[in-house]
C-alpha positions in Angstrom: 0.0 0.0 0.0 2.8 2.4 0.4 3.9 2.0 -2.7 0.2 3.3 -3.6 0.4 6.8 -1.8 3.8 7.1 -3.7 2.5 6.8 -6.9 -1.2 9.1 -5.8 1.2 11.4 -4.3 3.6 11.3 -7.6 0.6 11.5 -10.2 -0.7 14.9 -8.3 2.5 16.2 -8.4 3.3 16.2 -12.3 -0.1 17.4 -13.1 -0.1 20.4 -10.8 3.2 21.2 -12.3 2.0 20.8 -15.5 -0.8 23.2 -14.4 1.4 25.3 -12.8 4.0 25.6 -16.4 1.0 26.2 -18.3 -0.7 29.0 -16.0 3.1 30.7 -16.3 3.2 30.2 -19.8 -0.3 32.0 -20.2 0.6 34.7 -18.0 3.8 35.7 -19.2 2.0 35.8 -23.0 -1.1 37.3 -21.6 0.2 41.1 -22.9 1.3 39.9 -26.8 0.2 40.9 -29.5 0.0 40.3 -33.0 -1.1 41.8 -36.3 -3.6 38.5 -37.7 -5.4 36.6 -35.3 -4.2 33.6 -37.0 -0.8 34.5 -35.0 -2.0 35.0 -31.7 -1.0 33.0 -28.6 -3.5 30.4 -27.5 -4.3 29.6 -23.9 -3.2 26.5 -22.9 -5.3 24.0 -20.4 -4.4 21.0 -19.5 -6.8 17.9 -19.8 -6.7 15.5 -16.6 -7.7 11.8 -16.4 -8.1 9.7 -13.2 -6.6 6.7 -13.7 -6.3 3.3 -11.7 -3.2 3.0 -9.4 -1.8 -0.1 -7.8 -4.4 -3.2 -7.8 -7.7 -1.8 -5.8 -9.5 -0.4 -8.8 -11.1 2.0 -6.3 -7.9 3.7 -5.7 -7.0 6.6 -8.8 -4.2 8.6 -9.9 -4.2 11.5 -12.2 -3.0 11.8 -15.6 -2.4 14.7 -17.9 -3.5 13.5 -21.3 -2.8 16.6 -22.9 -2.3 20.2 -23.2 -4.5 21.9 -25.3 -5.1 25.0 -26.9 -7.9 28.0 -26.1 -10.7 27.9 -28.7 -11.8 31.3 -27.8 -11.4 34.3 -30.1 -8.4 36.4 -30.2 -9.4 40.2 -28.4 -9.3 42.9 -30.9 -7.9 46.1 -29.7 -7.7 49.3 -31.9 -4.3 50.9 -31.7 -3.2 52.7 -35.1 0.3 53.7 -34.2 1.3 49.6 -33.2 3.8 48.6 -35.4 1.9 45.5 -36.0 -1.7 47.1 -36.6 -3.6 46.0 -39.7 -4.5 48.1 -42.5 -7.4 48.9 -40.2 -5.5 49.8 -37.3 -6.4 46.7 -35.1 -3.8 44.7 -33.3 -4.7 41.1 -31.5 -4.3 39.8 -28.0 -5.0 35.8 -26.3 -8.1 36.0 -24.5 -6.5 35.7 -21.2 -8.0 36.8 -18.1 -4.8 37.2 -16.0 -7.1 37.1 -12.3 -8.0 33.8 -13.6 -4.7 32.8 -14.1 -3.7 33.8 -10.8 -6.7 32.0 -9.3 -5.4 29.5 -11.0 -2.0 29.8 -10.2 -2.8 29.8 -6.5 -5.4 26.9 -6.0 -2.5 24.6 -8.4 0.9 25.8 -5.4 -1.6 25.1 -3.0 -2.5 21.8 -4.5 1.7 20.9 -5.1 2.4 21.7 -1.2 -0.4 19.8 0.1 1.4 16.7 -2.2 4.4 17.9 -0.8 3.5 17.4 2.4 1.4 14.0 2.1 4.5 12.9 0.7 6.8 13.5 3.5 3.7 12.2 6.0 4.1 9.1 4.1 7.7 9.0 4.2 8.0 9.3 7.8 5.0 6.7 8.7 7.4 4.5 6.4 10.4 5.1 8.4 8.8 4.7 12.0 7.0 1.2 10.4 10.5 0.1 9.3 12.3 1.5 12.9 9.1 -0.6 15.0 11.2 -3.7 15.0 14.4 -2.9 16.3 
């Protein structure tokens, strides 16, 4: 069973720090912009999956299956003297909502320490199991 809350503990970990790397990447592209909104920067989100871990089917894991892209339209801003504007004056930002990202940011930390620290409970439950005996 130990071997279980290693590998819960492990599967929480890489997919808040994929959150984590994908709330950073939004954030530090959140003020880009670009002349076509073909060329924009795209949001990214991770997609998780709970998946079985160890032999008790009752007992899941998370998996990031993949990182996907924003579908939601680029924000048109008018702003004539950009050296990217269009023709019509319009340059185009990711629809990012950077106190979203935050929020995001915050509730995904929060999520890594509390690992963090189930981890190290687990760790030291391990050793005082193992130090029982002698």
């Amino acid at each position: 069973m130990s071997m279980t809350i290693f590998q819960l503990v492990g599967s929480a970990m890489h997919a808040q720090s994929t959150r984590l790397n994908t709330v950073a990447s939004n954030l530090a592209n959140a003020e880009t912009v670009a002349g076509r909104p073909e060329d924009v920067y795209r949001p990214l989100d991770p997609v998780f999956q709970a998946v079985p871990v160890g032999e008790d089917p009752g007992v899941k894991g998370v998996r990031v299956t993949q990182v996907v892209e924003s579908s939601a339209p680029p924000l048109r801003r008018y702003e004539p003297g950009h050296p990217l504007a269009d023709a019509e004056g319009y340059v185009y930002a990711p629809n990012i909502d950077p106190v979203a990202q935050m929020v995001n940011m915050i509730s995904a930390a929060r999520s890594y320490q509390a690992s963090v620290e189930m981890l190290n409970t687990a760790k030291e439950l391990a050793i005082a199991t193992l130090n029982v005996g002698r």
